[in-house]
N, C-alpha and C positions, 0 to 999 in steps of 0.2 A: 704236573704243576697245576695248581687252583690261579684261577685268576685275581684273588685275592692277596698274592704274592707281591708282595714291596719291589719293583724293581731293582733299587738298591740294593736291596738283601740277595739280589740274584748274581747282580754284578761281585756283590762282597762274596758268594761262595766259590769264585775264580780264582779269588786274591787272594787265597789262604796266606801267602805269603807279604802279604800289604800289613805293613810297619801303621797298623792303628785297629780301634777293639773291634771288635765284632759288634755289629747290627744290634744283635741281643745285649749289650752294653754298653750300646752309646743314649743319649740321652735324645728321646723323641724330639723333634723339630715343635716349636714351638711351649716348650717346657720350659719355666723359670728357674733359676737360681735356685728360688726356697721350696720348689717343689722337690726338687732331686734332694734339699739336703734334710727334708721332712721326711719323705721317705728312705732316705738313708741314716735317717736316727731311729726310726720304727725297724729299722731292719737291723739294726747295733743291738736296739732291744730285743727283737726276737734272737738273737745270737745270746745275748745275756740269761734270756729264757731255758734255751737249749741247754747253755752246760747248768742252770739251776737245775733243770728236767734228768740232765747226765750226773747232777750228785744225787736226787732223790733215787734214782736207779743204784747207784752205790750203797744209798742207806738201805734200801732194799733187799741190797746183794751180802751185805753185811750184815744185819739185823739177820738174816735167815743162815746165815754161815754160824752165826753166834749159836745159835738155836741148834743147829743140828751139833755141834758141839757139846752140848749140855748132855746130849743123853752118854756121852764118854766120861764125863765128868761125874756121873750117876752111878755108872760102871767104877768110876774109881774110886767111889766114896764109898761104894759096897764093900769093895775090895780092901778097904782101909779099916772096915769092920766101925762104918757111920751109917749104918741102912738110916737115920734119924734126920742126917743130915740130907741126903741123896732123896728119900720121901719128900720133903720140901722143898725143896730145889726142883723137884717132878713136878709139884704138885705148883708150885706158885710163879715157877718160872717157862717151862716147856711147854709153846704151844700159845703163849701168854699174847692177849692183846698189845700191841705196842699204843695203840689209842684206843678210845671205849668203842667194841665194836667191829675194830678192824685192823687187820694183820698188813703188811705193808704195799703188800699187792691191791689190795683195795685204795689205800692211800694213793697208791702209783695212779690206779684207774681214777680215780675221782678227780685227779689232778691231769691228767689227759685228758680225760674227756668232758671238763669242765675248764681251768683255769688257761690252760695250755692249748685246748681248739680254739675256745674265744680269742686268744691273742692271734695266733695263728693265721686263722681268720681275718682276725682285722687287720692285721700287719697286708695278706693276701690281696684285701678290697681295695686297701690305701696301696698299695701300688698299682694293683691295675687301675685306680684314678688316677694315677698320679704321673706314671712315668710307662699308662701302659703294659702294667704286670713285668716288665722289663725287671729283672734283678741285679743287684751290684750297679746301678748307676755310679752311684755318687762315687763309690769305691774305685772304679773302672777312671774315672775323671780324676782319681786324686794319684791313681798310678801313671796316667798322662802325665802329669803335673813333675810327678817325682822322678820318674826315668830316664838315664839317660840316652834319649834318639839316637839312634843310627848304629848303635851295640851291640851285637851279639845278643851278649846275654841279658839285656834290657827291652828286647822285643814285645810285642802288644800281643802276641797270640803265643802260644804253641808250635 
């Protein structure tokens, strides 16, 4: 153990069984109201970020599903006796930019490593100002709230 260990936090690794959140989700001592619930809107938002991030990954997954596709499609326009139609189809759609310049993996990256670290980021900073780097405060506070005490299946932990 480092001496920089919270007390608390050492007693709370005893209590695995102690009917309230864990250290890592409860809200630092001396933290306000609008801290927790600022940082628990910046953290809604980076949630709202993730599944935009989990469809561009689909557009992704699909836009290149499409594509490989196509060359069956080329296969079966030959075969239908269209080589006219299948040339063109080759020629203006396989392989084809989806934006000028870039295929969708490029899009994925730019968006990673550009739109989606900076939030990331910020979302990161603003919590460790805020509550700590602690994550799910407010979330953790709103399950206190809702729960029913002393239940079974309504327990603070695991």
């Amino acid at each position: 153990m480092t001496n920089d260990t919270d007390t608390s936090e050492l007693a709370d690794r005893g209590a695995a069984t102690e009917d309230r959140p864990e250290i890592r989700h409860r809200r630092p001592d001396d933290v306000g109201d609008d801290a927790v619930r600022a940082a628990g809107t910046l953290s809604e938002a980076l949630e709202t970020i993730e599944q935009a991030r989990g469809n561009l990954y689909a557009f992704h997954r699909l836009t290149g599903h499409a594509d490989l596709l196509l060359d069956s499609v080329v296969d079966q326009l030959r075969a239908a006796g269209r080589p006219d139609l299948a040339a063109r189809l080759r020629g203006e759609l396989i392989g084809r930019n989806v934006l000028p310049g870039r295929w969708t993996f490029q899009i994925m990256e730019e968006y990673d490593d550009g739109y989606y670290a900076a939030f990331a980021d910020m979302e990161r900073m603003v919590r460790d100002q805020l509550v700590q780097g602690r994550r799910h405060v407010h979330e953790a506070e709103m399950k206190e709230r809702r729960r029913t005490h002393g239940r079974p299946e309504h327990t603070a932990r695991p």
